[in-house]
N, C-alpha and C positions, 0 to 999 in steps of 0.2 A: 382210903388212900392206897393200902398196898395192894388191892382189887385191883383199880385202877391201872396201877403200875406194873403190875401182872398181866392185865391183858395188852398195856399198850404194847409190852415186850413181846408176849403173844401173835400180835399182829405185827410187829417188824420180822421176826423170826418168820412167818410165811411169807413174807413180801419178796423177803430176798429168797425163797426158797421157791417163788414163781421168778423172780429174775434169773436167777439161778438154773432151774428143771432144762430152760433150751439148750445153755452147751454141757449140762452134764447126759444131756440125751444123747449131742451128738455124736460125741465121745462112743456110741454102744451105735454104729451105725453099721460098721465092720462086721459087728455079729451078726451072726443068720445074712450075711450077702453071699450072693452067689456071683464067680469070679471067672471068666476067661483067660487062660495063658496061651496065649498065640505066638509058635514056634518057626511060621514057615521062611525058609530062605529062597530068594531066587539064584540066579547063577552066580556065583561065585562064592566067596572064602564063607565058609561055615565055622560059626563058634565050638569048638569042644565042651563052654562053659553050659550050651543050653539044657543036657541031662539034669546036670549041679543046681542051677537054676528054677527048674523044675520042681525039684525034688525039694529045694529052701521053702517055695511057696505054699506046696504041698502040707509040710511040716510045720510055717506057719499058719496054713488055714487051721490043721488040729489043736494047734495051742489056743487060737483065737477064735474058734465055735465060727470061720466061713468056709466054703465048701468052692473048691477049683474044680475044673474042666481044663483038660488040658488039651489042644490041635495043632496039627499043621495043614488043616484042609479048608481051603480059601472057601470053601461050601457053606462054613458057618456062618457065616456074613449073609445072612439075611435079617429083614426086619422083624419078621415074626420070632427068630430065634435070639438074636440080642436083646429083645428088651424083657426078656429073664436076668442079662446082668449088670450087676453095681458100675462094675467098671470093668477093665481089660486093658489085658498087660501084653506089652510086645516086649520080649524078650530075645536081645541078641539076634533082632530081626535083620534083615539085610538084601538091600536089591527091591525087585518088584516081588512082591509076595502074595497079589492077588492076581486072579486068572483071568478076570474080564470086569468090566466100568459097572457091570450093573451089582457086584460085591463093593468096589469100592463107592459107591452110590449107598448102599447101605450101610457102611461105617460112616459116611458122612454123616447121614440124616443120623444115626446112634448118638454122635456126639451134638447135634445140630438137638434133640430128643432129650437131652442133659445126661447124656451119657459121661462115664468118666475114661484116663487113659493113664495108664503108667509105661514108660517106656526104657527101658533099659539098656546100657550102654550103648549095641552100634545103633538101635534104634535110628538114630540122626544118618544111619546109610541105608535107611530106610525106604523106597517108591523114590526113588531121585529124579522123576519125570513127574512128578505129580506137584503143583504147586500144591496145591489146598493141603496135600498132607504135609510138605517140609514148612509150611505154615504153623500146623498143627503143633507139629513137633517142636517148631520150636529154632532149628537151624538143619544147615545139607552139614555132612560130615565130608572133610576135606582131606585131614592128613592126620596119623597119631603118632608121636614121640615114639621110639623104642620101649617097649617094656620096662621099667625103670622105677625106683623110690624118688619118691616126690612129696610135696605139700600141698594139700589141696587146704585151703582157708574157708569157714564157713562164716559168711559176712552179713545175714542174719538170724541168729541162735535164737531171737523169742518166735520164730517161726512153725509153727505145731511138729511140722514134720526135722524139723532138726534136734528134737526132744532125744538126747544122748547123744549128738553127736559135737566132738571133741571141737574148738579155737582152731586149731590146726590139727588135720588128719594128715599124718605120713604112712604112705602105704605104697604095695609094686602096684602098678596099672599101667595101662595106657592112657598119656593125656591127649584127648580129643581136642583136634581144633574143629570148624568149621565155620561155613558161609552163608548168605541168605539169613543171615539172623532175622530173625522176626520180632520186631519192637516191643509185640505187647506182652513177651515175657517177663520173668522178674526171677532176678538171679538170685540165689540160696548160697550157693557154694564156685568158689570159683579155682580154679590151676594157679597155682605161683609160679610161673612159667620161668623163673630167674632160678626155682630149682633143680631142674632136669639138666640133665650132661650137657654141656659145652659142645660136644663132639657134633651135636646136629644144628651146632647156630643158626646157621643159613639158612636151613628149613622151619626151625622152629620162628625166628625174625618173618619168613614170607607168609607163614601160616596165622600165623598172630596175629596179623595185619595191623590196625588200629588198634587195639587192644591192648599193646605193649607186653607188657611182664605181668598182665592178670587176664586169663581167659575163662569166660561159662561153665562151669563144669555138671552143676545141678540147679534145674529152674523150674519153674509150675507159671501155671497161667488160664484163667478161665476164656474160653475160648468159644465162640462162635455157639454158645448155649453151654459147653460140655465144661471139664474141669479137665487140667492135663498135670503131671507131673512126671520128671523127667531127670534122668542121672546116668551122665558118660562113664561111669564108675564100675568096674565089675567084671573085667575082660579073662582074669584068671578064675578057673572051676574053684579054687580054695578058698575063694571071697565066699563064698554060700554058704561054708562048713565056719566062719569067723561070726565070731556073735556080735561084731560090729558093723559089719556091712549087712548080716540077716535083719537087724537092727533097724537098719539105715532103707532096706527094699520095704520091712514094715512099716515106718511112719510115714514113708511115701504112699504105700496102699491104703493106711489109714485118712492121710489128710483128704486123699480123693473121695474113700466112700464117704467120709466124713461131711462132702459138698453135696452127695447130690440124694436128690429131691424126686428120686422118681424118673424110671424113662417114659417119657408122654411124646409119640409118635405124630401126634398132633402139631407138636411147636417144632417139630422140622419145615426145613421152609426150600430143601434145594431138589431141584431135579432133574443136575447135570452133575456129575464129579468135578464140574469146573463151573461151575456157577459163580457171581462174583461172588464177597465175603458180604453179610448182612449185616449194619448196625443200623441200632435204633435213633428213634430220633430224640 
């Protein structure tokens, strides 16, 4: 009898421990990935943050055993060179940032390939002629608040990537508004837009648009084969030196490598940068 009872515990004990092995694997998917941080701006206003920036990602690939590459040369974007990485990080990007359709032809297919994407702050003022990418991302950026302490609400916490991050964050930043939302994202964290100075009513009421007193602030979204994650968050150099926002750029890096499966160059499907979007049937 206590044979019996011994192995039948035996065998519950591995059962759950093969239920179990898939998300404590995926969990170690960040380790040993290799990562792109892509810097480049086109004409106009350049972040001071993207050094800071840099240097955060940097400092968290050594604590977490993956390995950056860091550019500003639209050269990287080819097929054969991205599908060495996990994913890829546009940092404080802005404007047109590739040189010609046949790089941006190959960040499509990357992500089309199950490529992943992290995108950080102006990101969303990012190819503003390119539908497929303000798709991607997720919205065009329109207007931002003054510099200012605010609230940002995180509206849902059992979300992998919101793992440390606070009910309500008040922090300085710029709150992002913008347009061209794209449906299939799914919002993390949103603007309390009823906290920011009074002094820009006007602008913050026409930017808001529909939206009222709660705007997008942090969103992910699997996309067109790829995985995306995305946060208007992070416009001063001093966020990168705060172990909440360093925080906050790791479980976004993490929840991305965490999805993907592999770049297979094969389940790309476009061979236009403006190809319509493909769903299945």
């Amino acid at each position: 009898m206590k044979y019996s009872l011994l192995k039948a515990f035996l065998v519950l004990i591995l059962g759950l421990g093969t239920l179990l092995s898939p998300a404590w694997a995926q969990k170690n998917k960040l380790k040993n990935s290799q990562i792109l941080v892509y810097t480049k701006n086109g004409v106009g206003y350049v972040h001071d943050n993207i050094p800071s920036a840099v240097q955060c990602i940097r400092d968290l690939g050594k604590q977490h055993k993956f390995s950056v590459d860091v550019s500003d040369d639209p050269n990287v974007f080819t097929e054969n060179n991205l599908k060495k990485y996990t994913l890829i990080i546009f940092t404080s990007t802005n404007n047109d940032v590739f040189a010609n359709d046949e790089q941006r032809l190959a960040f499509r297919r990357y992500i089309e390939a199950g490529g992943g994407f992290v995108g950080v702050h102006s990101v969303t003022g990012t190819e503003r002629k390119w539908v497929w990418f303000k798709m991607m991302v997720g919205e065009t950026f329109t207007w931002h608040a003054n510099f200012q302490s605010f609230s940002v609400i995180n509206i849902d916490p059992k979300h992998p990537s919101m793992e440390g991050i606070p009910s309500v964050w008040t922090k300085e930043d710029e709150c992002y508004f913008g347009r061209e939302m794209y449906p299939g994202i799914k919002v993390l964290m949103m603007h309390d837009v009823s906290t920011l100075d009074k002094k820009q009513s006007d602008l913050i009421l026409k930017n808001a648009g529909t939206f009222g007193d709660y705007f997008p602030a942090v969103w992910y979204q699997d996309f067109q084969g790829g995985h995306v994650w995305v946060t208007t968050l992070g416009h001063s150099k001093v966020d990168y030196q705060n172990p909440l926002y360093s925080n906050h750029l790791l479980q976004g890096i993490k929840y991305v490598a965490n999805q993907s499966k592999g770049i297979d160059f094969n389940r790309a499907f476009s061979s236009n940068r403006d190809d319509k979007l493909h769903f299945n049937d």
